[in-house]
C-alpha positions in Angstrom: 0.0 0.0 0.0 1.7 3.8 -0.9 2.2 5.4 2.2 2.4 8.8 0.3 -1.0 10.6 1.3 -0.1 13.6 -0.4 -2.8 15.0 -2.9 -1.3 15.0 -6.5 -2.2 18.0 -8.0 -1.0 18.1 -11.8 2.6 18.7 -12.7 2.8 22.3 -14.2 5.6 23.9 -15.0 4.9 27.5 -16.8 7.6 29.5 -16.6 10.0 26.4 -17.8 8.1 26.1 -20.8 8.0 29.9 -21.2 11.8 29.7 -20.8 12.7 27.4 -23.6 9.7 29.1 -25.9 12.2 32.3 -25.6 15.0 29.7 -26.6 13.4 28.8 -29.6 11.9 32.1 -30.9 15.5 33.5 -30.8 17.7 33.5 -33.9 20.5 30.9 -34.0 23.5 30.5 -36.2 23.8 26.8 -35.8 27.9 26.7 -36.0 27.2 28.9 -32.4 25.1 26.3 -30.6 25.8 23.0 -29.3 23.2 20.4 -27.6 24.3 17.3 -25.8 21.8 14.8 -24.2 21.8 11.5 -22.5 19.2 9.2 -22.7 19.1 6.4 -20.0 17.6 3.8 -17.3 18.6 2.7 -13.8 17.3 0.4 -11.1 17.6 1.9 -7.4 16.8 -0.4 -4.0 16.9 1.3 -0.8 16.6 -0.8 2.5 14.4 2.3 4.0 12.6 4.7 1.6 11.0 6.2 4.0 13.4 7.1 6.1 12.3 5.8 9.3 14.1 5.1 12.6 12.0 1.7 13.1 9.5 0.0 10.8 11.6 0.6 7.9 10.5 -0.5 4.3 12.7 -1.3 1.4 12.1 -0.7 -2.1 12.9 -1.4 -5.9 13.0 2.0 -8.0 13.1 1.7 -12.2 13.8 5.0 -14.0 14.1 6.0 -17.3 15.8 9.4 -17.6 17.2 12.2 -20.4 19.3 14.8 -19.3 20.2 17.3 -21.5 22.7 20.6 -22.2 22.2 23.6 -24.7 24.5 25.9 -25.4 25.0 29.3 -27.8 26.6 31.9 -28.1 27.4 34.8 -30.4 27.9 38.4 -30.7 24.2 38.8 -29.6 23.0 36.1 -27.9 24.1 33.8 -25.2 22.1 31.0 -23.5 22.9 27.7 -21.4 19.7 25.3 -20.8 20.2 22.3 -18.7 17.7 19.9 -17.8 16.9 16.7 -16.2 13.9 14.6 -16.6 13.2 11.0 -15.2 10.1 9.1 -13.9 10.0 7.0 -10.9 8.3 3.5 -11.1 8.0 2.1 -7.5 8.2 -1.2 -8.0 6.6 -2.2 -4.4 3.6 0.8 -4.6 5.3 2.2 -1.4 4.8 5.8 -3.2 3.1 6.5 -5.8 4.7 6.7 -9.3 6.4 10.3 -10.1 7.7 12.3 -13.0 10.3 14.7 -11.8 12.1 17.2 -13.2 14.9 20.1 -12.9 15.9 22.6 -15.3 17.8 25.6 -14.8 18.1 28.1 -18.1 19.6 31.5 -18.8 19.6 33.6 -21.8 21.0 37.3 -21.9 19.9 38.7 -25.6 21.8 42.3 -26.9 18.8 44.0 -28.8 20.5 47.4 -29.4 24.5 47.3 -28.5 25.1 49.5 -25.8 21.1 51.0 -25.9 18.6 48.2 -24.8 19.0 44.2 -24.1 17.0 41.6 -22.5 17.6 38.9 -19.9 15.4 35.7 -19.0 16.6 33.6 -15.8 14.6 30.3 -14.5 15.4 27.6 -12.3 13.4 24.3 -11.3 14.2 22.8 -8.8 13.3 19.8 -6.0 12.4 21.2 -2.5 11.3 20.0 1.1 7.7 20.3 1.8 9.0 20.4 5.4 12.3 20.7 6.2 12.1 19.2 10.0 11.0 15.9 7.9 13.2 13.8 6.6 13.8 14.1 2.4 11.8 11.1 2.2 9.6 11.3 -1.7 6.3 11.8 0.1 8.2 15.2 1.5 9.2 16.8 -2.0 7.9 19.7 -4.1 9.0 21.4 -7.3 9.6 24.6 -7.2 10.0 27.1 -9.9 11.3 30.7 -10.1 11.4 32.9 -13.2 13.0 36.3 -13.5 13.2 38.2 -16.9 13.4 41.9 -18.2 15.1 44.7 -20.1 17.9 46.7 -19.3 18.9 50.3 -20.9 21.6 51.8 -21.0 23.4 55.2 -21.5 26.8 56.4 -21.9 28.5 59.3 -20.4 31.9 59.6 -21.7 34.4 56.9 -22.5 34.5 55.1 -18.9 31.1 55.9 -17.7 27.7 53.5 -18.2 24.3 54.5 -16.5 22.2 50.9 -16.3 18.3 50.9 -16.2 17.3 47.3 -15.4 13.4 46.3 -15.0 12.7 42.8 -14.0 9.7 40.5 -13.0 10.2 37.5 -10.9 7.3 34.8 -10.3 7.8 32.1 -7.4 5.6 28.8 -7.6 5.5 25.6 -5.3 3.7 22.6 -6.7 2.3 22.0 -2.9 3.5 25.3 -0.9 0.9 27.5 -2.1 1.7 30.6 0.1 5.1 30.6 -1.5 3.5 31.4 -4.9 4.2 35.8 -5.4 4.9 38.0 -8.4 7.7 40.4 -7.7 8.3 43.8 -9.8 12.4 45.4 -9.6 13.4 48.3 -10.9 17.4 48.7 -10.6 19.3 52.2 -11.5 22.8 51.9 -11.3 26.0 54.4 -12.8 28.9 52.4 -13.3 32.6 53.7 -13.9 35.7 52.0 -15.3 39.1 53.0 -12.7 41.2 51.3 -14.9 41.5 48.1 -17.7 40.7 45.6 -14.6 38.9 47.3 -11.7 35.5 49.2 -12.2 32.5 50.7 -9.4 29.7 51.2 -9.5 26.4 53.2 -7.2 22.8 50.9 -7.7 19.8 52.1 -6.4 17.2 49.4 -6.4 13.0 49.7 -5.3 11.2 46.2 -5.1 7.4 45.0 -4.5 6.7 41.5 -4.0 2.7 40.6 -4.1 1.9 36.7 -2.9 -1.1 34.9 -4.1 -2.8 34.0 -0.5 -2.0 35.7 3.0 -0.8 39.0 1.0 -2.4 41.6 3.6 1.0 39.5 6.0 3.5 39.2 3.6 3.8 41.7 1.0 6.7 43.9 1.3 8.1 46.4 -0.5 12.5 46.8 -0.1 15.0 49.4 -1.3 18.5 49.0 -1.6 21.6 51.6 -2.1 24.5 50.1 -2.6 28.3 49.9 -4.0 30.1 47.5 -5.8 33.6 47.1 -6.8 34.6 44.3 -9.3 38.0 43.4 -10.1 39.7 41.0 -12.7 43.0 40.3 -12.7 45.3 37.4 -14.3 44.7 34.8 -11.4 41.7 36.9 -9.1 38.7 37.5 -9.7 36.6 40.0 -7.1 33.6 41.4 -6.7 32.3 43.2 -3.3 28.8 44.6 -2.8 28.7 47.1 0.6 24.9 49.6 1.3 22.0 49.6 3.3 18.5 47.6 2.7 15.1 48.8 4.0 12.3 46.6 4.1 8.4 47.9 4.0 6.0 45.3 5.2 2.4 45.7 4.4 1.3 44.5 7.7 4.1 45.7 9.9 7.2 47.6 11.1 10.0 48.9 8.9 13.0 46.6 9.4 16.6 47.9 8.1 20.1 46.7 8.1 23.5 46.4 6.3 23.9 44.6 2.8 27.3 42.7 2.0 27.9 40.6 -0.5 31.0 39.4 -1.7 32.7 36.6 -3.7 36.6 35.8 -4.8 38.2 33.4 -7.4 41.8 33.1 -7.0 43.7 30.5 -9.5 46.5 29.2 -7.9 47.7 27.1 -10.9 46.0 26.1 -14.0 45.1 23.2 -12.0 43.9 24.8 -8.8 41.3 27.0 -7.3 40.4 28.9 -4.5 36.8 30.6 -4.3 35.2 32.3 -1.2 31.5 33.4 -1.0 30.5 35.8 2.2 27.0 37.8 2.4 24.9 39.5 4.9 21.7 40.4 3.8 18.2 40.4 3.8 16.7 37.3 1.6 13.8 34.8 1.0 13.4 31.3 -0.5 12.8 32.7 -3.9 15.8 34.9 -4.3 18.2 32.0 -2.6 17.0 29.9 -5.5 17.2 32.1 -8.5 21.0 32.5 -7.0 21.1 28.7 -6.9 21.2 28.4 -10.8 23.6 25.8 -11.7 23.4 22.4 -13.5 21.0 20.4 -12.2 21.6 16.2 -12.3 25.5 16.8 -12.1 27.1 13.7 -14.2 28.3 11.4 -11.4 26.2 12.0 -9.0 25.7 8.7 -7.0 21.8 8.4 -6.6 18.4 9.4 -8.2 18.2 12.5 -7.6 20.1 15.0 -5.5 22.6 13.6 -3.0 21.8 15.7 -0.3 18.8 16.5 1.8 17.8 20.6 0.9 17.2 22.6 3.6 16.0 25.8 2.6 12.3 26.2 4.1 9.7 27.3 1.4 8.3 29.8 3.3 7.1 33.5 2.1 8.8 34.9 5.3 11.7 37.0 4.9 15.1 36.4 6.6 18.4 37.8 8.0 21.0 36.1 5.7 24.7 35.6 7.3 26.6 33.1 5.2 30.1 32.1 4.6 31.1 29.6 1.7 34.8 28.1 1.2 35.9 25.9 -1.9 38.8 24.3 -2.8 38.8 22.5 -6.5 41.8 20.8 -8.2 41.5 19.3 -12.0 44.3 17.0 -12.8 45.3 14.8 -15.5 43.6 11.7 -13.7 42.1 13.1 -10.2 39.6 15.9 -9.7 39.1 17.0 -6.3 36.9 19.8 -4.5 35.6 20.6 -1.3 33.1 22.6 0.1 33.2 23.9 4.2 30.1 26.5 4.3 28.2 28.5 7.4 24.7 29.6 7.4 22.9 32.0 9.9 18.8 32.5 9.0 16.7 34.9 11.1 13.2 34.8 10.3 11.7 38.2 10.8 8.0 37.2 11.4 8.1 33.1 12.4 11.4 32.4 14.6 10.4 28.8 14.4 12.7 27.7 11.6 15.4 30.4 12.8 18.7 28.1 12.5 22.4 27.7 12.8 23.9 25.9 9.8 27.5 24.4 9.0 29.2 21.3 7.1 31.3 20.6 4.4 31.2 18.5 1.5 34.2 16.3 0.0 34.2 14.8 -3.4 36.5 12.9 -5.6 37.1 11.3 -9.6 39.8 9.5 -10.2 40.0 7.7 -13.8 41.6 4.2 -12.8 42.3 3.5 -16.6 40.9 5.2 -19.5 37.6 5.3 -19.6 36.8 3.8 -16.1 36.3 6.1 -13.4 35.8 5.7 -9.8 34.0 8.5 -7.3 33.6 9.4 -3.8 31.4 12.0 -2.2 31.3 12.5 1.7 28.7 15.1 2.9 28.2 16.7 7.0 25.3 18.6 7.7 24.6 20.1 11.1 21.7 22.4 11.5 20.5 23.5 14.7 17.0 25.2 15.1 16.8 27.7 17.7 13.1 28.4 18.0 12.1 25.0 18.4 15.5 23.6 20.1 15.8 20.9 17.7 19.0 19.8 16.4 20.0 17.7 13.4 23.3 15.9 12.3 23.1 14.2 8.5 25.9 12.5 7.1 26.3 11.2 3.4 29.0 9.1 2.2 28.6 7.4 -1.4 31.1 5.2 -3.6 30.4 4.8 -7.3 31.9 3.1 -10.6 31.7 4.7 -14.0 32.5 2.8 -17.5 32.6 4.5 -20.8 32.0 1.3 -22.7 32.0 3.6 -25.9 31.4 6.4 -27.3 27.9 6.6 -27.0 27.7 4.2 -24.0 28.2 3.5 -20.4 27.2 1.9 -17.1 27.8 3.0 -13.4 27.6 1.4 -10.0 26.9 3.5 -6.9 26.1 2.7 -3.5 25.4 5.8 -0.8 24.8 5.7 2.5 22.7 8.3 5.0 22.3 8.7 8.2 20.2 11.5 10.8 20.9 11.8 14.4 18.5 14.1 15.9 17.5 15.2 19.1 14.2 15.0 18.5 13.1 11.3 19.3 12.1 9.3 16.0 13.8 11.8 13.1 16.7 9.6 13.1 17.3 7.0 10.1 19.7 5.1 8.6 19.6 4.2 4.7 21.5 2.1 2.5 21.2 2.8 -1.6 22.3 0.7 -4.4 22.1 2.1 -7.8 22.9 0.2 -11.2 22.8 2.9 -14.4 23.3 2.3 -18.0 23.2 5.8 -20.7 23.0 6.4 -23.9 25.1 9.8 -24.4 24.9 11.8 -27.8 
């Protein structure tokens, strides 16, 4: 009997569609563009698919599944589309059969040079229901954000660019429905060129955010002034955002604070690199996942679906962001290596119950044994602790897999990945053992 008791409301996915409908009405030269795709099927069993400290229950997962990976680019045009598609066929009916699906696109378009162009962003993505339950698949939603718009621009001498930028952003959960909110930006900026690498800038930006249900709580409008220096030099890359945000709530005080952002890519070597992500700020659900765009169904990843358990509460409160993010990647001739140490601080500014303290670190590792055989290692930490509730949570992944490229077009991989949650909360904790067998088609 499926012990999912969810209510299966049918799978839409607009702003996707609306995404890759921009994709195709643009004009391509067909030397500029390049699509790979993978075509394939794999059989997952899990000793407890539902995650469960006692009473486990195993299961038998078949899933066909096509990835794919668009690329262009020319004087005019740019775009990257990647997306993942598989469905789930639960062999022992303890959930229900599901199609899922993640897709992350961007496509920046010059209209005019230097007067007018046009930028689309969307991402798709697989999200907790609840994030104080385990990741189990009666506990996931897709989510989808969309931001697109125009920018202007205007010149005022040779090393001077005033920026216009207008944008609309629209947030939708497949089972969240308070999450769901269109959100209007307008962004002025003046930027300035200081020399061949360095440039600053001054941004003004006024934003409204309207949600669907519960608006008269949750509607805010924010305004942000801010500067930001970027830098680009041989081996380091910069950029550094430092202002003030002010945030308008329909149905409450004015809350203010400092805004910082900044990142840094230094290349040691050609073979190594250093990158460091800090920000304090004001933030929600929607704009952490529009940041979030990045392949989704990363080749090698050693389960169905993502190797970790999200954590990002889809919620239409707003929060004080505090985050620090370390990484440490090395490409060699036979080994690539990276890790990941990261620290989160979220403070909800209307519901302190999912205010939290986050931290871990993520290890993984490729090594090609011979050519065309490849073995992999991932070892995740987690450790979130939730202050409103005094709950805390400790989740550790480790995962071993086996890749063949039997040819050109094919190959096979063996993974297995282990999980485990030791809570304070009597009955989160769990224990599961995967074993995944894989076989692709690639283009």
């Amino acid at each position: 009997m499926a012990t999912d008791t969810r209510k299966y409301a049918p799978q839409r996915f607009p702003r996707s569609a609306l995404c890759i409908a921009l994709l195709t009405a643009m004009p391509y030269a067909a030397n500029a563009a390049r699509l790979d795709y993978e075509l394939g099927a794999a059989v997952m069993h899990s000793d407890n698919i539902v995650l469960r400290e006692n009473d486990e229950i195993s299961e038998t997962v078949f899933s066909p599944r096509l990835r794919f990976d668009f690329e262009h680019s020319s004087s005019t045009l740019q775009s990257t589309f990647r997306g993942d598609v598989q469905y789930l066929d639960y062999l022992d009916d303890v959930y229900k059969d599901d199609t899922r699906g993640e897709f992350v696109g961007a496509l920046d378009w010059t209209i005019s040079p230097d007067r007018v162009s046009f930028m689309a962003r969307d991402s798709l993505s697989r999200q907790s229901v609840s994030t104080l339950a385990a990741f189990t698949p009666g506990n996931q939603q897709q989510i989808n954000v969309f931001e697109a718009g125009p920018s202007f621009f205007a010149r005022f001498g040779q090393a001077t660019l005033g920026q216009l930028d207008l944008r609309y952003t629209n947030s939708y959960a497949e089972e969240t429905e308070t999450f769901n909110s269109d959100r209007y930006n307008v962004a002025a900026r003046l930027r300035r060129e200081t020399s061949s690498t360095a440039q600053v800038s001054l941004n003004l930006e006024a934003t409204q955010t309207e949600y669907d249900t519960i608006s008269e709580l949750y509607d805010y409008k924010r305004y942000d002034a801010y500067v930001n220096y970027t830098s680009q030099l041989a081996s380091l890359d910069l950029s550094v955002d430092a202002g003030y945000s002010r945030l308008q709530p329909r149905g409450g005080d004015d809350t203010s604070g400092a805004l910082f952002r900044g990142r840094a890519d230094w290349r040691v070597s050609p073979r190594s690199t250093f990158n460091a992500n800090l920000s304090y700020q004001f933030a929600d659900a929607a704009q952490d996942l529009i940041l979030r765009v990045g392949a989704p169904g990363d080749p090698g990843s050693p389960i169905i679906g993502d190797p970790d358990n999200p954590n990002l509460q889809i919620v239409p409160d707003t929060f004080k962001q505090k985050r620090a993010n370390l990484g440490y990647q090395f490409t060699g001739v036979r080994l690539n290596l990276q890790v990941q140490p990261y620290y989160e601080q979220l403070r909800y500014l209307r519901d302190d119950a999912f205010d939290q303290d986050n931290y871990g670190g993520l290890f993984s590792a490729r090594y090609e044994i011979r050519p065309q055989l490849f073995a992999t290692a991932l070892a995740a930490r987690q450790h979130r602790q939730f202050k409103g509730i005094d709950r805390e949570d400790k989740d550790t992944t480790l995962a071993l897999g086996l890749a063949s490229r039997m040819s050109r077009h094919w190959g096979a991989q063996l993974d297995y990945q282990y999980r485990k949650r030791d809570s304070s909360v009597g009955g989160q904790n769990y224990v599961e053992n995967v074993v995944v067998l894989s076989f692709t088609y690639f283009r």
